[in-house]
N, C-alpha and C positions, 0 to 999 in steps of 0.2 A: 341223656344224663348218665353217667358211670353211676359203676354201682359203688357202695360204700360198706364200711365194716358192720355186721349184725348186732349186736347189743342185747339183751334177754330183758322181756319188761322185769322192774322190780318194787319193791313198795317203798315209800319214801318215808326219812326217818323221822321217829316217833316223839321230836322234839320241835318240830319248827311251829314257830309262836301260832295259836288259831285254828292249830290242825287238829280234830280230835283223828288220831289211828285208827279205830274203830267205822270209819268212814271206809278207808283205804281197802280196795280189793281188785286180786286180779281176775282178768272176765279173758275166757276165749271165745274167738269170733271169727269164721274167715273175713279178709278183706274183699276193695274192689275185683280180686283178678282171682278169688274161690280159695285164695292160700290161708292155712289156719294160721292169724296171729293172738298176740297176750297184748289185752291192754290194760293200762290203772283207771279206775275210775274212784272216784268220792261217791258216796251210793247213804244216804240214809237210814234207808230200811232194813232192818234187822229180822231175821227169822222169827215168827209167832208176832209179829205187828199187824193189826189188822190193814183191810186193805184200803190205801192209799186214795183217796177224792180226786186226788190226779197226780201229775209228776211235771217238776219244773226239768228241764231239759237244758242243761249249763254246758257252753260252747265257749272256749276261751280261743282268744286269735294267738299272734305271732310276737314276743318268743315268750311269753308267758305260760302255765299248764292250770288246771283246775284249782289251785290252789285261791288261784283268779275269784270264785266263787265261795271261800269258807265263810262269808257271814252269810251268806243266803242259805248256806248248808245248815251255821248255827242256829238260824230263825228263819223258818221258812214257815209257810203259811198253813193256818191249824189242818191238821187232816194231809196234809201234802209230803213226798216224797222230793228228795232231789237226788237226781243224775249227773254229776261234772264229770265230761269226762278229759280224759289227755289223749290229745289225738295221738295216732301213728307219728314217728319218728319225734316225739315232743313229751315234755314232762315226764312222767316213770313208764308210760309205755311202749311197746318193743321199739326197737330200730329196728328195720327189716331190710336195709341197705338199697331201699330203692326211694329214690327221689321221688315223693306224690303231689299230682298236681287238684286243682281245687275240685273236677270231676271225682278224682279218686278219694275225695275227702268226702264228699257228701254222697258217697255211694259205702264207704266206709262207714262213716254214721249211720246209714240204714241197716246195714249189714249187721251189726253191733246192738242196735236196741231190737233189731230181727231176732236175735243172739239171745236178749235178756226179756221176751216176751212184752214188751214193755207196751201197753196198750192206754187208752186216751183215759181223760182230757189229759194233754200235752200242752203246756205254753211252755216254747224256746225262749232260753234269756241268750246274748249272744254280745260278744264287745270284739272290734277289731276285726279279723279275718275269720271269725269266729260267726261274723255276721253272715257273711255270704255260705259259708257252710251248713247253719245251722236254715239258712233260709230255703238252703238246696232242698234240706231233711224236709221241712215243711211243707213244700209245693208239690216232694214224692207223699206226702202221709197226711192230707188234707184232710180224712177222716178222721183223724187223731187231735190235730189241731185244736187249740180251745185257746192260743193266744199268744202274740208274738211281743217279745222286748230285746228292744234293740239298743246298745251301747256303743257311743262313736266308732261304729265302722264307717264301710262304704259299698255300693255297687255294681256303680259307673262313676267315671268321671265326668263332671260337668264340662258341657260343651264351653270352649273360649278357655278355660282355668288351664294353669296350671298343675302340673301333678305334686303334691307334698313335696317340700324339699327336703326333707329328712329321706325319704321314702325313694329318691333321684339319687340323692349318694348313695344312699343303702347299694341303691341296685348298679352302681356305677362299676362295673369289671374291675377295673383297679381297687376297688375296693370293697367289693360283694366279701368274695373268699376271708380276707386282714378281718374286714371288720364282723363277718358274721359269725364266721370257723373258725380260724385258727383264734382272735380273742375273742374274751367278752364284751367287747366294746357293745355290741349291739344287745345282748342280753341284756348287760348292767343298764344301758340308756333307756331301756322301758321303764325303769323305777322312778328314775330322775325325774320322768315326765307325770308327778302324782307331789302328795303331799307324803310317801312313805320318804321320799329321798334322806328325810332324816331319821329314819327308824330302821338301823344298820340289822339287828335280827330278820324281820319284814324282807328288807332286800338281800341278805341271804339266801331267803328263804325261794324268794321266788329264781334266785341264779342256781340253787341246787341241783336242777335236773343236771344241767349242761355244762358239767366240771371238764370236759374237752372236748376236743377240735372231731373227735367221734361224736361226742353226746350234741354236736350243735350242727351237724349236718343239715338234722332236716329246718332248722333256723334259718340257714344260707338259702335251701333249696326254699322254702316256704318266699322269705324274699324274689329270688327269681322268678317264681311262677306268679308274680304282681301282672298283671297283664297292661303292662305301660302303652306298650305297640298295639295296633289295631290288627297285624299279622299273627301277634303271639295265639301259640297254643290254646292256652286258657279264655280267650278275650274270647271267643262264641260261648264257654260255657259260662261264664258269669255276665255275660248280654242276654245269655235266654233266661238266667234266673231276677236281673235285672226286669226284662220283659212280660217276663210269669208275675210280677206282683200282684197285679189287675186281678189275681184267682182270689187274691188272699183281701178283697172287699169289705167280706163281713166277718171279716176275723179281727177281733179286739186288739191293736195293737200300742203299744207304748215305746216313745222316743225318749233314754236317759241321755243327756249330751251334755258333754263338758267343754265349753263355751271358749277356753281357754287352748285345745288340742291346736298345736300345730303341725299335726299328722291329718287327721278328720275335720278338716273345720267345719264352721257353718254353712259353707257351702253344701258341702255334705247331710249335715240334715236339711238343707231345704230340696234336694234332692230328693231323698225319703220321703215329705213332707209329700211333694207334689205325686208321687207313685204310689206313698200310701194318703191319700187327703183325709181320711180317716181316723188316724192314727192320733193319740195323745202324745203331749210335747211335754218334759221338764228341761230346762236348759237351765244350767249354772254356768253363769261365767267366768267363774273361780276355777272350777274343777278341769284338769287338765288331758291328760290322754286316758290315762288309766284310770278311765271312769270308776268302776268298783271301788278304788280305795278313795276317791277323792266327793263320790257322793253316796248318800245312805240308801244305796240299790235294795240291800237287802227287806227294809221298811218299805220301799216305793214297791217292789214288786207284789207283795205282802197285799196294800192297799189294792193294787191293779186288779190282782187276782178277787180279792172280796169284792171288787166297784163290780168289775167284768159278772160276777156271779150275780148280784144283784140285779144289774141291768138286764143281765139275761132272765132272770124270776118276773122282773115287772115289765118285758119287751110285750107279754099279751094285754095288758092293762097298763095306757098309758096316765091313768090317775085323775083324770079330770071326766067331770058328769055330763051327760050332753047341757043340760042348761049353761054350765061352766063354759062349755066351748064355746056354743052361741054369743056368751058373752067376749068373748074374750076377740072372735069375728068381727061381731058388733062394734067394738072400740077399735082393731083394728083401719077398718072401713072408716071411721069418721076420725080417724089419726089430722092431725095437723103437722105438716113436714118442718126441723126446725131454719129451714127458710125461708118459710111460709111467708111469714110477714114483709117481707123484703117487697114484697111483689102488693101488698097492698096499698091500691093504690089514692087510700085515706089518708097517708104520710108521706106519700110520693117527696112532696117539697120540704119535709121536716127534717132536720139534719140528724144523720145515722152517726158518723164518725167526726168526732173534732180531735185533729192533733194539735199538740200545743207547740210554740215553741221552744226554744234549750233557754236554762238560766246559763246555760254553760261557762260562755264568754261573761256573763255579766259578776258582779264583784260588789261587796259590802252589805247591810244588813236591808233587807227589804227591795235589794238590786231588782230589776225589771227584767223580763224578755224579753228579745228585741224581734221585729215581725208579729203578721197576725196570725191565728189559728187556720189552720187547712180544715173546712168544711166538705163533709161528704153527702150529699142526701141519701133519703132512702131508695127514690126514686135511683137515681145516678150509681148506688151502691148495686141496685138490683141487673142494672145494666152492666155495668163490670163484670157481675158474678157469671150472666149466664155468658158475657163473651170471652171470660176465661177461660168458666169451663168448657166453652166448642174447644177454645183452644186446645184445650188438656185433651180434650178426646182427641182432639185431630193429631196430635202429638202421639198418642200412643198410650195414656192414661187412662184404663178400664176398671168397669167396676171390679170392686173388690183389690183393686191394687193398692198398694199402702204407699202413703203420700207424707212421707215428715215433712213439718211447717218449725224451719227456725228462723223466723222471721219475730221481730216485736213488736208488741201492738199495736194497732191501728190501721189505715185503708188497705196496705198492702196484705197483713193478716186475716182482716176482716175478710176481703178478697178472695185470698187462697182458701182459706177455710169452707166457707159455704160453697165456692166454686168447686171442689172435693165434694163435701156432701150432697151436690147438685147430681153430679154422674156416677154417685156410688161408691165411689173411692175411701179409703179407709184413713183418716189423717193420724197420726204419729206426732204425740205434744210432748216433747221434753223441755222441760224447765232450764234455762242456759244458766240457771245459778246451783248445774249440779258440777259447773266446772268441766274442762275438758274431758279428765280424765270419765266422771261421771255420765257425762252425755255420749259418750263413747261405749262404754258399757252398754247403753237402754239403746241405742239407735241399733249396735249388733245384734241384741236382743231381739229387737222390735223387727229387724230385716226391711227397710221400706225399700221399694221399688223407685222411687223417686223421692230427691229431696228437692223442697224450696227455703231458699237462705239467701239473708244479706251477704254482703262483701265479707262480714269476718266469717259467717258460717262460712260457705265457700270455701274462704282459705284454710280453717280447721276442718271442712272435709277431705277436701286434699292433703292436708297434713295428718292428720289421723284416720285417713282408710275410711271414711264413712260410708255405708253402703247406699245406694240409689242412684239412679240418672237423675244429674244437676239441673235445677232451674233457678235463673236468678229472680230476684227482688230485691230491685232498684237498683241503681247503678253499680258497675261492676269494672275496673278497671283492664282494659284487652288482655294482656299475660296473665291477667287470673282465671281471664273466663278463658284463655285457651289451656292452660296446665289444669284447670279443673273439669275442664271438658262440658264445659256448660250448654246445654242442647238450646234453652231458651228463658228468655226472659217475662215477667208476667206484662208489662206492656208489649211487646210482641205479641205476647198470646192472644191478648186483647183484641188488637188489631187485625188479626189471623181472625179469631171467633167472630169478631163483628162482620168480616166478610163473610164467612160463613153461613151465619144467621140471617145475613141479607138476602143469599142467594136461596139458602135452603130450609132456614126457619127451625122450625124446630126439631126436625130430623137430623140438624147438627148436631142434637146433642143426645146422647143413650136415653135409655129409660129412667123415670128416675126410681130410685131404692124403692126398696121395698121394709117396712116399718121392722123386720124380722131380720135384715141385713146389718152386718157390721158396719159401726159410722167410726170409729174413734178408739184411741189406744194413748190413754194417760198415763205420764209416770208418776209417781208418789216422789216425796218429797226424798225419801231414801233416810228417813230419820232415824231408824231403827233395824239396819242392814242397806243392801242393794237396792238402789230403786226399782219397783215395781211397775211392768207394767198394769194397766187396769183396762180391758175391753170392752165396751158398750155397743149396742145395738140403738137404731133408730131408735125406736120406741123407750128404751131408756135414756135417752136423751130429749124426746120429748116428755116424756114424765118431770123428768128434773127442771126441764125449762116451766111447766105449768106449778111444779110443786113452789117455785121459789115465786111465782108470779102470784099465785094463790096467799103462800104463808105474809107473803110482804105490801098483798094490795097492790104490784103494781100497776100503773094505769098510763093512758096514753100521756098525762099531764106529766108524767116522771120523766128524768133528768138524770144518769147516772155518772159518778165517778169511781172507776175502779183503781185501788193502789196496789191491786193484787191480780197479775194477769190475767190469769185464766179466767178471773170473773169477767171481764173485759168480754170475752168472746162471747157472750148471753145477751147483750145490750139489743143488738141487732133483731137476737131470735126473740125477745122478748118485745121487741116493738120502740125502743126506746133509746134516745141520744145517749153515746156514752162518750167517753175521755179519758184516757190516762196522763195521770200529772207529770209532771216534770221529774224524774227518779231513775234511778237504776234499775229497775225491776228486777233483776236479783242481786237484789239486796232492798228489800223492806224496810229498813232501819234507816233508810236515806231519801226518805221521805220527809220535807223541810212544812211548814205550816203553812208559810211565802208559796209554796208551791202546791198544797192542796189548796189553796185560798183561789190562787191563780185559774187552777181548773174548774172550781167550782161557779167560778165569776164568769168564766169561760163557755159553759151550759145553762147555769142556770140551776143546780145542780139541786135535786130533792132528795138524792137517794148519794151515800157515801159509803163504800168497804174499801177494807185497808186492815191489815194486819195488827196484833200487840204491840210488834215492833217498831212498825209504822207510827202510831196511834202515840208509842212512847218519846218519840223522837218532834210530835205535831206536838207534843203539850212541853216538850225542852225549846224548841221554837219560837212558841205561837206570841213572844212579842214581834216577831217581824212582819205579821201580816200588816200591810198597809190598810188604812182606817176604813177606806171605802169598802175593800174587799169583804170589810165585818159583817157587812147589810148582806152581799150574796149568800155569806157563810150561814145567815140569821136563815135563810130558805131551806136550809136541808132539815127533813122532815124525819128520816131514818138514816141512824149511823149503825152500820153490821162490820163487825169486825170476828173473826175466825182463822180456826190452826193451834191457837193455844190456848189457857186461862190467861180469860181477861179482867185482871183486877178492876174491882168497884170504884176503888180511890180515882185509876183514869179517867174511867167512862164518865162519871162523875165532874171531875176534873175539865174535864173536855165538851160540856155543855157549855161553858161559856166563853168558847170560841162556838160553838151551835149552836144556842139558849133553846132551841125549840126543838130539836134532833132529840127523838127517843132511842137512844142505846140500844144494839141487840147483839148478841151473842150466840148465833147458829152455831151448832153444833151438827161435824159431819166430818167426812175422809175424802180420800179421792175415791174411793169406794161407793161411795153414798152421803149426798150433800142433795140437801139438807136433810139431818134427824129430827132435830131437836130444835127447839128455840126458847131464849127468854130474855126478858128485857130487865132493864139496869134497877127498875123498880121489882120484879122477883127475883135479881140478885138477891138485894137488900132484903125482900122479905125472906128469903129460904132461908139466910142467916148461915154465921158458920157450921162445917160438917164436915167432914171426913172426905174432903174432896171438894169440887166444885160441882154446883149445880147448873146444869146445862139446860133445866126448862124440863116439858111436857113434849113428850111424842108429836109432832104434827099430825095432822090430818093424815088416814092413808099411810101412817106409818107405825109397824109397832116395836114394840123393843122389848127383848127378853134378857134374861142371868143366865148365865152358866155356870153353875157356884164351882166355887175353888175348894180344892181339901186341903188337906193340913200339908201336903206336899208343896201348893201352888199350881195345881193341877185341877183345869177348867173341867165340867161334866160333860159326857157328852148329849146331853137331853138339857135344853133351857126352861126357864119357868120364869114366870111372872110373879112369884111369892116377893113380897115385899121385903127390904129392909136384910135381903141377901147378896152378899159379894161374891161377885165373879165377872168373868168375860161377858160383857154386853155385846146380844144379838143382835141385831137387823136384820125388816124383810117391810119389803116397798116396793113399787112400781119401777124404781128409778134406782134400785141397787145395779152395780154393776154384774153386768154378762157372766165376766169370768177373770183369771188372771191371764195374759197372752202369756205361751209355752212355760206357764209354770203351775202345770197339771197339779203334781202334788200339793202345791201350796193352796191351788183352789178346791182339791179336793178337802184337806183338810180346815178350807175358810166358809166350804158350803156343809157343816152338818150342824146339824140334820138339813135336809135338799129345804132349800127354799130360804134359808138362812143365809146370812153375813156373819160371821164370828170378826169382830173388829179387832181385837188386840188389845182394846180398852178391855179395864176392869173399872167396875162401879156397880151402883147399886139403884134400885128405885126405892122412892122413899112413902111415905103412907097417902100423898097426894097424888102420887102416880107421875114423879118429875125426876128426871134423868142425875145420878151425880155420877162424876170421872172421877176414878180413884188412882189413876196412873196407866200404866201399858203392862201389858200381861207377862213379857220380859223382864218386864223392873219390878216385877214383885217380891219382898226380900220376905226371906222364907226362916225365920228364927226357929229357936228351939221353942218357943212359946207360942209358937201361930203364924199367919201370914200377916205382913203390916203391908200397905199400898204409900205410897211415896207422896203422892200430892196433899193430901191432907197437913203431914207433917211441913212441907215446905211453902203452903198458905201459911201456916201459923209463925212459922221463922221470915216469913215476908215482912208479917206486920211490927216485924221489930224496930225497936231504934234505941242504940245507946247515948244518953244523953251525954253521959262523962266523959267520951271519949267522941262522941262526933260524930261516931258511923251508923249507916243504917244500910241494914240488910239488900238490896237490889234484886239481889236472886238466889234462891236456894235448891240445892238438890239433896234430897235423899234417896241413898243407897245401902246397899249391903254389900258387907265382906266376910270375904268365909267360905265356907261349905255349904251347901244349901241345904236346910233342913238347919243349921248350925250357926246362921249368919247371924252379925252383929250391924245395927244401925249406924249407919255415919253421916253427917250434915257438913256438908261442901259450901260454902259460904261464898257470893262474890259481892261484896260491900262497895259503898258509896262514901267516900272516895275508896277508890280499887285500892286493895292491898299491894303491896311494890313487891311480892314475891310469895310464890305458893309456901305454903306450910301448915305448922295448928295455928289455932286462932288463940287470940289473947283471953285469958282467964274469963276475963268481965262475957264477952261475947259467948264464950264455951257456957258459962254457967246460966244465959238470958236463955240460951236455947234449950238448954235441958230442962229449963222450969218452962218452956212456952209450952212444950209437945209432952205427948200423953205415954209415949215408947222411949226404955231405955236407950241414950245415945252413946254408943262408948267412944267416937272423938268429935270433933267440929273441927273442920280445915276449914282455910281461905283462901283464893286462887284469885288472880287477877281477874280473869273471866271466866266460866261457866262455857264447853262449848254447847252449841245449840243449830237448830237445825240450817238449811242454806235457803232453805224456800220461806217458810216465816221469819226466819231467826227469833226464833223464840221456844220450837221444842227441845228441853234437855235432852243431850246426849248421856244418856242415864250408864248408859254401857261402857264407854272411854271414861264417863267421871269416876263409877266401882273401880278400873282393873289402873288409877291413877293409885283412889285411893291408897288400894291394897298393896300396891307397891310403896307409897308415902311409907304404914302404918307396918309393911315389914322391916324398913329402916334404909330404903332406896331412898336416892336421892330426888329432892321434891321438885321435879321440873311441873312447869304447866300442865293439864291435862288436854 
């Protein structure tokens, strides 16, 4: 490498947005090669400060400089010091006109906190090139170490992958020098890849060091020394620091990743993942390269460092009393696996799975479907399961590998599913009604190893990149299964496992789980952001299967029809015929009467769930149920519908298409199902309230407040005092594990440990029974207090204007404003829909403001309300406010 022009460090100016000056200082230090250089760092500690609980240690990568780091500087964790520094040839410190490679950078880093006595606890925060540097520092100063955070870098490169392509041109000769030296092309493109690209100070700010083709030297050179080649220089030193992770076992580490980089992808942290298996995961798939601006590093470190601290106070005392443990042994050991019952061989000949046929082709009011139902026994079921799963083993699917299942209900789901849970495998459920774009999100998220899908899956993984080796379910036409590279299909597998099984029994197939092993990875509905995933453990998914089998009685005599997938997948493990009716499944609201009628005729059917929307769409129907069908309909003994408030007028409504069917109303998330329960006759008794009442705790379950201040802001300590509002708790047998790779959100969904913080807000009432008062986001935060949204939009439900015809359908309330400052508003979607958003007509304006007890300052009308994709039926509370307030500033009134 030539040498280049010297440069003198200097301090950077006392104006760029975020920077307090006071930070800024110049430090001497020899470098790698004993020469005295000047570098800048951001340093918080100020002369007569006492001394520091530890020091965060901020490492920015390429071409960015410490600035990388000013809100961690701004907020850094009580007691704590931070360090940012700008490397050699980068940001304000010196140019020394010698090209350094990533050896001399992490011997430089020593050299320099050698320089400033800087002694432990040390957690490095580090993004970008910044990672393998600051990981150098770590694996020389292991004594110092108290905890690693790592921001979309990288390594190694993933064996098979490609290398970035940003990262490929960068380093392309023709275009190293143009793009890195002589312009800014390369500096200014780090900003673009964040959410600053629109905050022209910001990007200033960060292009200030490198005002020319001198100051971006070491930019170019820093590019260069990427170790693309297996021969390059640098490639044994960042393979031994690669290789060195294994030191760093029990050292606390945190993964921030921006989901979104197409510099660092996901590949990339699952790299990490597998060298540090250790290590906590936050991944956002919003947030782009420049992790620091695009996610709240500064707060997540903040947490890491207090969790780390704590963990480390209670590592000698794991909290539980030996009688505790005993117990907790004790239950394990007599665990029931949830495919236990497949295999019993008291139901052998009882039918497990009935699919029905399509009303598809057929036409007019009470139309038939043509063909009879596909019967599956239990017997016959159990037999598939275990010849799949040899298959899957014999394939290459091990435990602990993650298996997305986008397949629709019925023999082939039923199949794949328990065939996974059989050999340990981790299944991955996304709901196909989050839409492409949506499912795409949770599957990158989720990472599975393998997927199994129908014909459209399949072509939507091939089209949108989905991660996993392909296996099909059920026919597949030859050019798809070759462009999608399809390994196999589950009848093959079949066939493959039954030989298996014949030759070699049960050593075809692994061990099975263990009750403390991960079984399952749900998404959430995505109703109120991202969808999430949810992680559960064997043992929480045998809880949930006994709790629901427990709260509902059910018994070998039951019959299920589920209008709601996922419940679908329980039939089996619960011991019992199920069915899904003739519908979209995503989309609940296309559920016809004709067709629950149909399934239910079809089983036999004692037990029915199906959504509000479902439920609303059977009772606009239910003249087309043909006559005969009434008598099977007369056999259902329990009707459970869940996901939203379910008005009494239906449930009600809806006995006489099931005269005998006792209404129930569970209450629960994907987090934790079931909480709560009550039937259509304690609707009616709780009477109106401030919300909906959802019942009485189950068994085994309890439920706390986390009261709200004047702010909107939940406690962090819950209590059971009655007749307080705030975020309702959870804690049961059958809460979910954890959030998968969204560390911070479960750290903040588990406190206090042992808790679920739901999101809801509500309240318990003097009988000890659960009411929703709304979601903990949509709480509009006045100048007079905090008001909760559901309560007011029950009462604008039960409207109807006589003069003019309309009756309310669906109501949302919001807030507009500032928070602390907001004003009430009622979003109206009437019967017959209004022909175009706007305010509502006088008569409607002034019914609502006398129904509800809180000032309203407008009432709009919208043709529709949107609402969630998996019930249709939770308000989108968040898109109806920021309609609103656009209406109500004098924007034009589109839809919301």
């Amino acid at each position: 490498m030539s040498a280049g022009t010297p440069i003198p460090a200097s301090l950077p100016p006392t104006d760029l947005p975020g920077l307090d000056p006071a930070w800024s200082h110049l430090v001497e230090a020899v470098d790698a090669h004993g020469v005295l250089r000047t570098w800048h760092v951001l340093y918080t500690q100020a002369p007569g400060d006492p001394e520091p609980v530890g020091t965060l240690l901020c490492v920015h990568g390429n071409p960015t400089w410490s600035y990388l780091w000013r809100h961690v500087l701004a907020a850094p964790p009580p007691g704590w010091r931070v360090l940012a520094v700008d490397q050699l040839e980068m940001g304000y410190s010196e140019r020394t006109g010698v090209d350094r490679r990533l050896g001399d950078r992490v011997a430089d880093l020593g050299k320099l906190t050698d320089a400033l006595e800087l002694t432990g606890p040390v957690v490095t925060v580090a993004h970008d090139w910044g990672g393998p540097v600051a990981l150098g520092w770590a694996l020389a100063h292991r004594e110092q170490l108290a905890g690693v955070v790592l921001t979309n870098t990288a390594v190694h490169q993933p064996d098979g992958a490609a290398a970035p392509r940003l990262i490929e041109l960068a380093r392309t000769p023709a275009l190293l020098t143009t793009v890195c030296e002589r312009t800014p092309t390369f500096v200014r493109g780090a900003t673009v890849l964040s959410r600053v690209r629109g905050d022209r100070a910001v990007r200033d700010a960060y292009a200030a060091p490198y005002p020319s083709a001198a100051h971006r030297r070491g930019v170019a050179a820093f590019v260069r020394d990427i170790p693309l080649e297996a021969d390059h220089p640098t490639a044994p030193v960042l393979d031994g620091i690669a290789d060195g992770l294994d030191a760093l076992a029990d050292v606390p580490a945190l993964l921030l990743w921006g989901g979104a980089d197409p510099v660092f992808g996901d590949r990339y942290l699952h790299d990490l993942e597998a060298r540090l298996p250790h290590a906590q995961v936050h991944r956002d798939g919003r947030a782009n390269h420049l992790t620091p601006e695009d996610l709240e590093v500064a707060a997540h470190v903040r947490t890491f460092v207090a969790t780390t601290r704590r963990s480390a106070d209670a590592s000698s005392d794991d909290g539980r009393s030996g009688d505790a443990g005993d117990a907790d042994d004790a239950a394990r050991s007599a665990r029931v696996p949830v495919w236990a019952r497949l295999d019993d061989p008291t139901i052998a000949e009882r039918p497990a799975i009935v699919e029905l046929p399509s009303r598809a082709d057929a036409s007019g009011p009470g139309a038939e479907a043509t063909g009879a139902p596909r019967v599956l026994t239990f017997g016959a079921l159990a037999r598939r399961v275990r010849a799949v799963a040899a298959g899957l083993a014999d394939l290459g699917v091990a435990p602990g590998d993650r298996v997305a299942l986008v397949v629709p209900p019925g023999r082939d789901l039923a199949t794949a599913l328990y065939a996974c849970w059989r050999i340990g495998a981790v299944v991955v459920l996304v709901d196909a009604g989050l839409g492409p774009r949506g499912m795409t999100s949770a599957l990158r998220s989720a990472a599975p190893d393998h997927l199994i899908g129908i014909r459209r899956a399949l072509a939507g993984a091939l089209a949108l990149r989905w991660p996993g080796r392909r296996i099909a379910a059920g026919p597949v036409p030859r050019a798809l299964a070759t462009a999608a590279q399809v390994a196999a299909d589950l009848d093959g597998l079949a066939e493959r496992g039954e030989a298996l099984l014949a030759s070699a029994g049960d050593a075809a197939l692994p061990p099975a789980p263990q009750a403390d092993d991960d079984a399952a990875v749900a998404f959430t509905s995505g109703s109120t952001g991202p969808a999430k995933g949810v992680a559960y453990r064997h043992r929480q998914l045998e809880a949930q299967r006994d709790a629901l089998v427990a709260t509902y009685d059910v018994g070998e005599d039951d019959r299920l029809v589920a209008a709601f997938a996922p419940f679908a997948l329980y039939g089996p493990a619960m011991g019992v015929t199920s069915a899904v009716p003739d519908m979209d499944v995503t989309a609940p609201s296309t559920l016809t009467a004709a067709a629950l009628a149909d399934a239910v005729a079809a089983v036999d059917a004692t037990l029915v769930f199906a959504s509000p929307a479902a439920l609303v769409n059977v009772r606009a129907t239910a003249q087309d149920v043909p006559p005969r069908h009434r008598t099977a309909l007369a056999g259902v003994r329990l009707l459970l519908s869940a996901g939203a408030p379910v008005p009494s007028e239906l449930l009600r409504e809806l006995t006489e298409l099931m005269p005998v069917a006792e209404p129930h109303t569970p209450y629960g998330m994907t987090e934790a199902l079931p909480v709560a329960d009550i039937s259509l006759a304690g609707i009616e008794a709780a009477g109106e309230g401030d919300g909906v009442c959802v019942g009485a705790p189950l068994t085994g379950v309890e439920v706390a407040v986390a009261p709200l201040d004047a702010s909107g802001v939940a406690a962090a300590v819950p209590t059971d005092e009655l007749d307080v509002v705030g975020e309702l708790c959870v804690r049961a047998a059958h809460v979910k594990d954890r959030y998968d790779r969204l560390w911070a959100t479960e750290v903040a969904s588990a406190t206090p440990a042992g808790w679920h913080r739901t999101g809801d807000v509500g309240h318990l009432d003097a009988q000890g029974r659960v009411w929703v008062e709304g979601r903990l986001v949509h709480v509009i935060v006045t100048a007079d207090g905090v008001v909760t949204p559901v309560g007011i939009e029950r009462r604008v439900e039960r409207l109807s204007d006589a003069s003019t015809g309309t009756r309310v359908r669906l109501a949302a309330a919001v807030g507009v404003g500032p928070t602390g400052t907001q004003h009430v508003v009622v979003v109206v979607q009437s019967d017959p829909p209004a022909r175009r958003a706007g305010l509502a007509p006088r008569a409607l304006t002034d019914a609502v403001r006398s129904a509800v007890d809180v000032p309203v300052a407008a009432v709009l009308t919208v043709p529709r309300i949107p609402v969630d994709i998996r019930h249709n039926s939770k308000i989108d509370r968040t898109a109806v406010a920021a309609w609103a307030s656009a209406v109500l500033a004098g924007e034009r009134a589109a839809a919301p």
